[in-house]
N, C-alpha and C positions, 0 to 999 in steps of 0.2 A: 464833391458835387457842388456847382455853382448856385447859390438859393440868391430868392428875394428877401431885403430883409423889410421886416418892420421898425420902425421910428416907433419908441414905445416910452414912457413916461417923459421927462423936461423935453422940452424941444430943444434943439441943437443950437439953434440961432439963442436962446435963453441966456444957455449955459456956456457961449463963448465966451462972456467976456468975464465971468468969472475963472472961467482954464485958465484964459491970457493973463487975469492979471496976478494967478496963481503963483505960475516961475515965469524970470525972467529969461528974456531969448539969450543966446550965445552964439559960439561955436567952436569945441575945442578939437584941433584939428587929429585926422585919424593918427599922423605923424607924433603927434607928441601924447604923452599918456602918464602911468595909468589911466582908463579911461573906462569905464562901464555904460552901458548903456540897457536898454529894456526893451523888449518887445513883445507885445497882445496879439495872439491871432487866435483865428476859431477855423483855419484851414488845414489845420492840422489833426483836430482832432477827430478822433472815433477811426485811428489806425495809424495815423501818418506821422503821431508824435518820434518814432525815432527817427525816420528820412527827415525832418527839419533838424533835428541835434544833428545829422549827417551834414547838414548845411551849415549849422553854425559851426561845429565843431573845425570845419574848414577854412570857414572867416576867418577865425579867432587865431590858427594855424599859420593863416599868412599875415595877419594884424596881432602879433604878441603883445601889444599894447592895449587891447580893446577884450573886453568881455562883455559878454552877450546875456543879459537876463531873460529868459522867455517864459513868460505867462500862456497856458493855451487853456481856451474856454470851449464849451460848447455852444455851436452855432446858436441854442434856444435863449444863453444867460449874455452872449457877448454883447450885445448892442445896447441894451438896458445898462451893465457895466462899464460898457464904454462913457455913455453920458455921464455917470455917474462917477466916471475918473476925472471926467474934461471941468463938472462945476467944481469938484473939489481938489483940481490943481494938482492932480497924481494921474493924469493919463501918462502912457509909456512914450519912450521917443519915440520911437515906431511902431504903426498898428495897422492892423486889417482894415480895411474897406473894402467896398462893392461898390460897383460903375454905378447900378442904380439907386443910392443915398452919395454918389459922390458932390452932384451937385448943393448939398442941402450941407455936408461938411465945407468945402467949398468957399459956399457965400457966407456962412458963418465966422470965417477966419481963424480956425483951427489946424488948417493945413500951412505948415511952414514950404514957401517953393523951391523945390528940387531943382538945383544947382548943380553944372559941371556935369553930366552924366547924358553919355552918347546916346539920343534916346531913338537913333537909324537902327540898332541892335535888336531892337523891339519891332514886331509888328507893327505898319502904321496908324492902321485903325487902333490897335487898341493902345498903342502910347496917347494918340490924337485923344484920345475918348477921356483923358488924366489932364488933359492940358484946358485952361481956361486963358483967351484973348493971349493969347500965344506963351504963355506963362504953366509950364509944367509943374502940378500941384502932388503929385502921386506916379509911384509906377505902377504900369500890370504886372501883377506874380505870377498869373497863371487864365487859361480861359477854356470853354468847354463851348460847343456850341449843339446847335438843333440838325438834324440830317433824318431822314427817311429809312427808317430800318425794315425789312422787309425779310418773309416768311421764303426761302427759294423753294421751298419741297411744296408748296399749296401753290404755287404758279407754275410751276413743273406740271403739277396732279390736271392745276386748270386749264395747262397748257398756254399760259400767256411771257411775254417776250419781259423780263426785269425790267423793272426803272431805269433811266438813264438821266444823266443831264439835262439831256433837250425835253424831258418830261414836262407837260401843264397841266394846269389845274382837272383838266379835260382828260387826260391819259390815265391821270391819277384814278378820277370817278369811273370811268369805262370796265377800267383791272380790278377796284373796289367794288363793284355791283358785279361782273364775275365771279369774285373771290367768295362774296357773301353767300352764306347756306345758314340764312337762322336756325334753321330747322335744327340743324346740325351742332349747336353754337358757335358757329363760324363765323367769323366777324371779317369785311373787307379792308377796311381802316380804323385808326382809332386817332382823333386828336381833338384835345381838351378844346372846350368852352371856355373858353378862358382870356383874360386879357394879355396875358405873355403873347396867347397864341394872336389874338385879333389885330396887336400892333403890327404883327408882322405880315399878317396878311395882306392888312391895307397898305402895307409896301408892296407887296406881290401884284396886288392889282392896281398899282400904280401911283397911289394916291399916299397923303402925309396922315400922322396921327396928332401932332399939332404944327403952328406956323413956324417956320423958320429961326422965328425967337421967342418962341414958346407960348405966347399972350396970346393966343387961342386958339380956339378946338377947331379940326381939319377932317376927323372922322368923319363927323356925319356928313356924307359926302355921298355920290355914284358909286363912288371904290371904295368906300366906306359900307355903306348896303351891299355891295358884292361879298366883301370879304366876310361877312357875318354871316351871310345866306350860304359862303362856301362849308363855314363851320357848322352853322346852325342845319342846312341840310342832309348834314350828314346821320343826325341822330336820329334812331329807331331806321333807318335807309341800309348804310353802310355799315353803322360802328352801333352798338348800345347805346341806351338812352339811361340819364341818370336813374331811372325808377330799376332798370337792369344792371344797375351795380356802376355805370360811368361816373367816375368821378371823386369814387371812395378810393382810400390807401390801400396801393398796390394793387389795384381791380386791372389797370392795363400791363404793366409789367407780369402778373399770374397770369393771365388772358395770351400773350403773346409768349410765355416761355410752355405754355401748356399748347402751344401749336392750333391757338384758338383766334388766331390776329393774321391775318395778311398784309401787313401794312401798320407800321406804330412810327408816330412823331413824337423822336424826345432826344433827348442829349446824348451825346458820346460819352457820359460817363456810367452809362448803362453796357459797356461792353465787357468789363469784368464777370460784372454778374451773366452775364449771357453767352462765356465762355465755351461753360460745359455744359447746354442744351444739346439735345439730342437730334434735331435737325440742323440743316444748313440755311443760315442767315446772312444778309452782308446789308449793304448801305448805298446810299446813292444820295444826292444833291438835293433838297426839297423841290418838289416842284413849284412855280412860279403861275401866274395867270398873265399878265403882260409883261413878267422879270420875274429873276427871282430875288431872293433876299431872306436871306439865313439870319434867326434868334443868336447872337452872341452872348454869350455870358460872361463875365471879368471878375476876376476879382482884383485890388492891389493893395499898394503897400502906400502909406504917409506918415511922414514926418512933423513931428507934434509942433505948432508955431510958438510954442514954449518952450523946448528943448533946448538944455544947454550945450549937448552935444553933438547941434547941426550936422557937423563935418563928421562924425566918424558914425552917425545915423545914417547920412549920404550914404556912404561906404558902404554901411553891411546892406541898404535897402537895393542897391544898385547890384551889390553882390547874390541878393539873396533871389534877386529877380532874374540873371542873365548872366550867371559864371557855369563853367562848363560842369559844375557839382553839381548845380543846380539841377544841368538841363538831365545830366546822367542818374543822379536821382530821381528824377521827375519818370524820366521815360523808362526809368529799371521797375519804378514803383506801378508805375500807372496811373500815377498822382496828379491827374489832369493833366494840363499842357502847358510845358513853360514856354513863352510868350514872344521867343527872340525870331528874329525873319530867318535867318539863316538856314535854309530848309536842306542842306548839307548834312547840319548836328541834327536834324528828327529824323534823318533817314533811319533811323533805327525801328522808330515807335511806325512808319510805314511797311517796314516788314515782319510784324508781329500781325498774328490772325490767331483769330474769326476780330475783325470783318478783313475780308480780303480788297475789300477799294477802300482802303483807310484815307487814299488821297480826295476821298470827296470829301471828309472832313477838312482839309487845306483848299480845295475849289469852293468848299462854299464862302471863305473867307471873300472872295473876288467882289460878293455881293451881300453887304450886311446889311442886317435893320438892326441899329442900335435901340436898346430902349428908352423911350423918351424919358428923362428924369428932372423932374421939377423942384426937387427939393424937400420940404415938410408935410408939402400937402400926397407925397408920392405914394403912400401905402394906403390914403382915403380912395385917391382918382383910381386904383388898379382895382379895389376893392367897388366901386362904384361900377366900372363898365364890366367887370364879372359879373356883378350881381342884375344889369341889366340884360347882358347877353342871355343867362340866365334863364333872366323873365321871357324872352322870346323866344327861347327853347322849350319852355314849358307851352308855348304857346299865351302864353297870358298878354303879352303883346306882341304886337308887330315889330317886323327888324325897324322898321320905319320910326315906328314912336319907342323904343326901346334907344336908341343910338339918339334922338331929339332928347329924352329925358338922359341920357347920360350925359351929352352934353350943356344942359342946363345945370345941371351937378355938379362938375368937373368945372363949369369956366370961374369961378369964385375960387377955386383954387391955386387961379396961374396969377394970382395979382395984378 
């Protein structure tokens, strides 16, 4: 599963310049050896630790010369340990990140740039999304993103037509106040208050969530109040309201496998678990209000600006992100999604079901909302426009002066 992380004790920028001047740079090339090299992730763990030894094991296999040391943490300890390798000059050559902390590694100058490696192999968006002023910092390992899952035996019962593509924001509420039978606990939709969700709204209805070069807030805007009032009117209407359990762990996931949801906004990595439910489910495209534009989630891979073993770092990171091990373990496992364009090698993971339109996960790639990522201040701003959205949900403010106060917040953040 793709999470956000938090920035949690030294700040990043702090602790650069003591990684750097921890070890010095190199590069011994993958061609000559013995050669060891290390790498930290937290995407492996809590199941996936042997599909990544399937990966190395493979590297290592056509590179007799290189060995692979792999560290794997849990998502909760990795990021606080990370920092904590970078001041004291023992980060790994290669390590995990997330698209959104990549900018704040980044400008810090911990990221050594990824060199020689064809990065047309990869999705555009999300290679783009690793790359700074045309300079490739990181690759994507993997990505998961937002789609519309949907209840089909409660639109049957309701007699209404499934989601489709061309769905808006409009078609969405029409089938969700159908769907709804409080009485009942029946819920027509359900999606979070939240700021993952509200960035992407304000794409949906047309508008930005900051400028173009980040130095300021774009929210509070016409499509800024739109998109709030799309989320914010749904509660106690359509979906539950936080006093009725929205919001708590696992409230919407229980709610929608107990055939209590018409309608749930959330990741594709919810289709495991929603296997062996007892009704029939499938998926569809988010709907859009003047576009659309899908939450993407990333995770990738970087190579330590310290490492003395650039070149055979390159190698396994390039490897570990877009060799055909990769994609075959990824897609045997159901280990998210490995990242390459090639939609030839996923035909696989398109004819596995439940969900039977698995290719609206690939259409909604068409139209992304990246998330905005500012760097150190990124885990306050997301935590700031929750906590307003929030207040407008509760009714204690207005969408109006709720998105004004977040942006009074928020803009001291973007330097």
């Amino acid at each position: 599963m793709a999470h956000t992380a938090r920035l949690v004790g030294v700040g990043i920028v702090a602790v650069a310049g003591l990684a750097l001047a921890g070890c010095a740079g190199g590069g011994t090339p993958a061609g000559d050896g013995p050669v060891t090299i290390t790498y930290t992730n937290f995407t492996s763990n809590g199941g996936n630790e042997e599909n990544l030894q399937k990966i190395v094991d493979a590297f290592e296999a056509e590179n007799d010369n290189v060995t692979v040391e792999v560290t794997t943490l849990p998502y909760a300890d990795y990021f606080t340990a990370l920092q904590t390798d970078l001041a004291g000059g023992t980060v790994s050559d290669v390590f995990d990140i997330e698209f959104a902390n990549y900018a704040a590694y980044q400008q810090s100058g911990v990221l050594a740039p990824i060199e020689g490696v064809d990065t047309s192999v990869y999705q555009s968006t999300l290679a783009d999304a690793y790359a700074t002023d045309g300079t490739q910092y990181a690759l994507p390992s993997s990505f998961s993103n937002v789609v519309l899952f949907y209840n089909a035996d409660l639109f049957d019962a309701a007699g209404i037509e499934y989601p489709t593509s061309e769905w808006t924001w409009e078609d969405e509420q029409a089938a969700a106040e159908k769907l709804t039978d409080a009485a009942a606990g029946v819920w027509g939709d359900y999606q979070p208050i939240s700021y993952n969700e509200f960035y992407k709204t304000v794409a949906q209805a047309g508008g930005e969530f900051l400028s173009a070069d980040g130095s300021s807030v774009e929210f509070n805007s016409p499509e800024g109040v739109a998109a709030a009032q799309w989320l914010i009117g749904k509660s106690g209407t359509t979906m539950p309201t936080a006093e009725q359990g929205a919001g708590t762990p696992d409230f919407d996931s229980t709610l929608f496998t107990d055939g209590k949801l018409g309608m749930w906004h959330t990741g594709i990595w919810m289709f495991g678990t929603l296997a062996d439910t007892a009704f029939t489910w499938d998926v569809a495209v988010e709907p859009g209000d003047t576009q659309h534009a899908s939450a993407l989630f990333s995770n990738g891979v970087a190579i330590s600006a310290g490492s003395k073993n650039v070149e055979a770092a390159t190698a396994f990171a390039e490897f570990l992100t877009s060799s055909q091990t990769t994609v075959d373990v990824r897609l045997d496992a159901g280990w998210e999604l490995p990242p390459i364009a090639d939609q030839a090698a996923l035909a696989p993971y398109l004819e596995k079901a439940p969900p039977t339109n698995r290719q609206a996960v690939f259409d909604s790639l068409d139209e992304v909302a990246l998330a905005p990522s500012i760097g150190e201040g990124q885990a306050e701003m997301q935590d700031i426009v929750t906590e307003e959205l929030t207040e407008a949900a509760a009714g204690r403010k207005t969408v109006e002066q709720a998105l004004a106060d977040a942006e009074e917040r928020v803009t001291p953040l973007l330097g």
